[in-house]
C-alpha positions in Angstrom: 0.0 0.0 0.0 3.1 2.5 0.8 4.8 1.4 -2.1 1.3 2.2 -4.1 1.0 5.6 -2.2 4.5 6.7 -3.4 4.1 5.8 -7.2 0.8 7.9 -6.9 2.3 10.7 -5.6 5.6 10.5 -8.0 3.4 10.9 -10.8 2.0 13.6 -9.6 5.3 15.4 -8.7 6.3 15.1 -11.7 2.7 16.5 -13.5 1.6 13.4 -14.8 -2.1 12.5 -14.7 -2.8 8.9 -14.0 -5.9 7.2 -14.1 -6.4 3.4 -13.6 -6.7 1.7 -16.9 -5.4 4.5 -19.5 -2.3 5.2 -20.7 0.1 7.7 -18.8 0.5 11.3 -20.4 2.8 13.6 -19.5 1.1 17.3 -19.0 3.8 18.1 -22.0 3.0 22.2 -23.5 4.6 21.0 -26.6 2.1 18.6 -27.4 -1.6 18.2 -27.9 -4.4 16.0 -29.0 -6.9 16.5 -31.9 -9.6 13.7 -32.5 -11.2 13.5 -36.4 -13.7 11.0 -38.2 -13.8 12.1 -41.5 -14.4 8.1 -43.3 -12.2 5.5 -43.0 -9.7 6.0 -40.7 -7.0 4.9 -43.2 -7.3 7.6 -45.4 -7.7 10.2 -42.4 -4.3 9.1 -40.5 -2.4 9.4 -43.9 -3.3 12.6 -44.6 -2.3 13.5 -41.2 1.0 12.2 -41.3 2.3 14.7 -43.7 1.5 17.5 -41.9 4.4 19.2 -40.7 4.1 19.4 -36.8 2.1 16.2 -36.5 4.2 14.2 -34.0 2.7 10.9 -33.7 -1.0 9.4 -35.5 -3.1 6.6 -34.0 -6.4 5.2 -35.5 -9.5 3.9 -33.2 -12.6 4.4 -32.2 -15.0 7.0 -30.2 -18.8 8.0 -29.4 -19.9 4.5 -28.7 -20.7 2.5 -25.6 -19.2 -0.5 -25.5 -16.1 -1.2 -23.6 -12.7 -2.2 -26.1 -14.4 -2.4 -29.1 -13.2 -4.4 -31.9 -13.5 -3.6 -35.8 -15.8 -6.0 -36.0 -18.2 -4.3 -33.5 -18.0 -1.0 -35.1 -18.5 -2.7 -38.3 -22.1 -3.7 -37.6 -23.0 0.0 -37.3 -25.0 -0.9 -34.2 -22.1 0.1 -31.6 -22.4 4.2 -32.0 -18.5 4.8 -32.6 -16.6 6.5 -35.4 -13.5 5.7 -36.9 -11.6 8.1 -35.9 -7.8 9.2 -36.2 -6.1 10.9 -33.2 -3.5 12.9 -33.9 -0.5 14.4 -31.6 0.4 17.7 -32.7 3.6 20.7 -31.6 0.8 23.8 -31.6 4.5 25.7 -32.1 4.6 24.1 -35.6 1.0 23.9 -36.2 -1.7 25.4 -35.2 -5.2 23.1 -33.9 -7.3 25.6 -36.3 -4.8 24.4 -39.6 -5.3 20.9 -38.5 -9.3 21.6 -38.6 -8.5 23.2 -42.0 -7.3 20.3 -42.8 -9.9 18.1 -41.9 -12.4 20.1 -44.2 -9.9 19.3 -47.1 -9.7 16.3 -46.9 -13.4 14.7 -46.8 -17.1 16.3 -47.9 -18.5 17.2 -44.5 -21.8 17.8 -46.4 -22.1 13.7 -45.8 -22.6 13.2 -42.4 -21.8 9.4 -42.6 -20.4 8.6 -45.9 -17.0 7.4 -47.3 -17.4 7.0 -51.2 -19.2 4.3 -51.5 -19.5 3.4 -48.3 -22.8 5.1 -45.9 -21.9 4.0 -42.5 -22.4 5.8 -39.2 -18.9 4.9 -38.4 -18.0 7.0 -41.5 -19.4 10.0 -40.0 -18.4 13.6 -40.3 -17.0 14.3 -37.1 -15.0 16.5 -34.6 -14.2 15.0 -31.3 -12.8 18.3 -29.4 -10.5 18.1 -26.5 -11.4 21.5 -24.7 -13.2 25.1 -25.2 -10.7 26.5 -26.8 -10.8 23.6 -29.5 -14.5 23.8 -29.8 -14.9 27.4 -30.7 -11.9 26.6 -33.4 -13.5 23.8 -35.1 -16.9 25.9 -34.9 -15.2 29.2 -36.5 -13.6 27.0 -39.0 -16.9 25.3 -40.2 -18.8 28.8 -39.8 -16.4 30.7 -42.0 -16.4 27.7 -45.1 -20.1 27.5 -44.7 -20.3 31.1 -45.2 -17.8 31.0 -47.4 -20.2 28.5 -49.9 -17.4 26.1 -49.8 -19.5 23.3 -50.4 -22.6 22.7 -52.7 -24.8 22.0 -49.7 -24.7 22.4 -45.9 -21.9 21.4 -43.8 -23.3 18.2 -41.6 -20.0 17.9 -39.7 -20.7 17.1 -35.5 -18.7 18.9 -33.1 -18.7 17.5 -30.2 -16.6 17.0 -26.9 -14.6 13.7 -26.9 -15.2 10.8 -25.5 -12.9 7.5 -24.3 -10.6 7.1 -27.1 -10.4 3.0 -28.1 -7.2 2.3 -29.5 -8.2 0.3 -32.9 -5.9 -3.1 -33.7 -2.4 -3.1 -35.1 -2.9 -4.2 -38.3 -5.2 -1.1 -38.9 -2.1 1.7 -37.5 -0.6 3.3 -40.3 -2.3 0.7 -42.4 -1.9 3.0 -45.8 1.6 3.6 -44.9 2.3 0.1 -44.2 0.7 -1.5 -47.9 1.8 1.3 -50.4 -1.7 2.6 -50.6 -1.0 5.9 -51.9 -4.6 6.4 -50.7 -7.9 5.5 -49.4 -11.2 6.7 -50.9 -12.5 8.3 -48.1 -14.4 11.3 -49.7 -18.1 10.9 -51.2 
């Protein structure tokens, strides 16, 4: 129980946050979080990766209920989650409203839960945001290309505040990277 006690308080010496079950992050101002579902998850990390000032990519899942879900579960379109691609980010060498830009590039948000040919709910148009100040960027963003006429019709994109983050299986991280795909179809 000591031995317990100390660890605890160690981690929070040293600013680290730690809560039973998840992964340990460092409280590191040179690195943030942004959580997109824009269609297979594929597609979505590769474009991602060659952003200058994204630091690290990882597909999954979030918005659903069920506890580790598996491909398979999302896949029945019965389990509420999105595809999603969470990206790590330096906001020195990027900002969070470019990566939203980006975002809005690379999909039609006027789907809400399309991916060429594929209609899914786990397809679907989505922002996950990590805090306020994230939320009223992703909202200024969408308000000023919707304004803007942009796109043909309406932007159908949610914005809304993240949820557990479910880390999807290997053989799905950095999938495109890791078969040559110099692509995946992920806009209607």
């Amino acid at each position: 129980m000591r031995t317990r006690h100390f660890i605890l308080t160690a981690l929070i010496f040293v600013g680290l946050v730690f809560v039973p079950g998840a992964p340990i992050q460092g409280n590191d101002p040179a690195r943030d979080t942004a959580t997109f579902g824009a269609g297979c998850f594929w597609g979505v990390e590769a474009a991602f990766r060659q952003v200058t000032g994204v630091t690290d990519t990882v597909v999954g899942y979030m918005g659903g209920t069920l506890k580790s879900p598996t491909y398979e579960e999302v896949s029945t379109h019965r389990s509420g989650y999105s595809e999603v691609c969470q990206v790590t980010y330096d906001p020195a060498q990027v900002s969070y409203e470019k990566l939203v830009e980006v975002f809005f590039q690379i999909h039609n948000p006027t789907f809400f839960s399309a991916a060429g040919k594929d209609v899914a709910s786990r397809y679907r148009s989505v922002i996950f945001f990590h805090n306020a100040e994230q939320e009223r960027t992703a909202l200024a963003v969408r308000d000023k290309l919707q304004a803007l006429g942009k796109f043909n019709r309406p932007i159908t994109t949610a914005i809304v505040p993240a949820l557990e983050f479910w880390r999807a299986e290997e053989y799905h991280q950095r999938y495109a990277e890791k078969h040559h795909l110099p692509r995946c179809s992920i806009t209607p």
